[in-house]
C-alpha positions in Angstrom: 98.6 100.1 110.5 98.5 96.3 111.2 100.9 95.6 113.6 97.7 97.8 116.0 95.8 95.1 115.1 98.4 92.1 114.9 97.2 89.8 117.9 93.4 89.7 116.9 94.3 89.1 113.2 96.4 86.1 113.8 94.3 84.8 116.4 91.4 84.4 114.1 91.3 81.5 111.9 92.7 82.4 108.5 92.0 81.3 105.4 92.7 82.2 101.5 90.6 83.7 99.2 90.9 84.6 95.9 92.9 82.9 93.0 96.5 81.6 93.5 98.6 84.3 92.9 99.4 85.0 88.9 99.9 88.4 88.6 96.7 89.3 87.7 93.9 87.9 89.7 93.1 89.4 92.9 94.2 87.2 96.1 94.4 87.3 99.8 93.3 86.3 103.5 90.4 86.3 105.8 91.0 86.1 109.3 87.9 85.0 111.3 87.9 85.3 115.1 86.8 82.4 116.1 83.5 83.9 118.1 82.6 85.4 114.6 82.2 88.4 116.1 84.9 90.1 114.0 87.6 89.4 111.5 89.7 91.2 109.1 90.5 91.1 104.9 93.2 91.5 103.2 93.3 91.3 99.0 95.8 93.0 96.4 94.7 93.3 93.1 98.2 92.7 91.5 98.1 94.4 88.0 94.8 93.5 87.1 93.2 96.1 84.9 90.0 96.0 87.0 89.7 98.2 90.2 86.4 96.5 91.1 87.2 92.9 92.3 84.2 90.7 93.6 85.6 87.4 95.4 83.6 84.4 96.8 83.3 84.4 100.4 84.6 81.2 101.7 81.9 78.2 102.1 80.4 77.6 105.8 81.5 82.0 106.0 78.3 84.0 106.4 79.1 88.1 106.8 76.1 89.6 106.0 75.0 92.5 108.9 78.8 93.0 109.2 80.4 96.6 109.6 83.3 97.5 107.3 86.2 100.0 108.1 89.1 100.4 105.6 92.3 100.2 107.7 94.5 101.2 104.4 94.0 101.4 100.7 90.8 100.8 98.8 87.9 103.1 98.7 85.7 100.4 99.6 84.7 97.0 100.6 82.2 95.0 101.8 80.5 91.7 101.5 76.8 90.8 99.9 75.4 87.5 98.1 78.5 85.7 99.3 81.0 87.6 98.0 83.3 90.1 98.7 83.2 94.0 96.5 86.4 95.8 96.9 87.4 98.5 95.0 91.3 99.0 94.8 92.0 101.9 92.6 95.8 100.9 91.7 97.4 98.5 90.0 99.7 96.5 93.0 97.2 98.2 95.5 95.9 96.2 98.4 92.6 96.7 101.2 93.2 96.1 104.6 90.1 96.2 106.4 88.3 94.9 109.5 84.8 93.9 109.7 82.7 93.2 113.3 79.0 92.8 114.6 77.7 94.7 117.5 
């Protein structure tokens, strides 16, 4: 599924978000394109007992009026008052998803 989308994602400014991976917080990447058009998300949830995982949205990162499409894994994902919602429904799961203004 990525490697369709492999030029735009590593074009974009990336960033972590997330904790520093322990095994059970959720942690990953946000690639930004760098008109702020669009932008993709990747997070795994690592074997943390919760399938809903809310993570800050990086500061100076505004994605509110975005639109989300899950490119593999969660059921869904989003971002609202600065802050990521993903749901990943297993344990070592992962989203990939891409997000984009008209």
């Amino acid at each position: 599924t990525w490697k369709s989308h492999r030029k735009a994602l590593f074009e974009g400014i990336i960033l972590p978000i997330g904790d520093e991976p322990d095994g059970l917080s959720p942690t990953g990447f946000l690639s930004v394109s760098k008109d702020e058009r669009s932008g993709y998300l990747l997070v795994f949830r690592e074997l943390s007992p919760n399938a809903r995982i809310s993570i800050p949205v990086p500061d100076g990162i505004t994605l509110d009026g975005y639109q989300w499409t899950v490119l593999h894994g969660a059921t869904s994902v989003g971002a609202q008052n600065q802050a990521f919602q993903i749901e990943i429904p297993n344990k070592l799961g992962f989203v990939f998803a891409r997000f984009s203004k008209d």
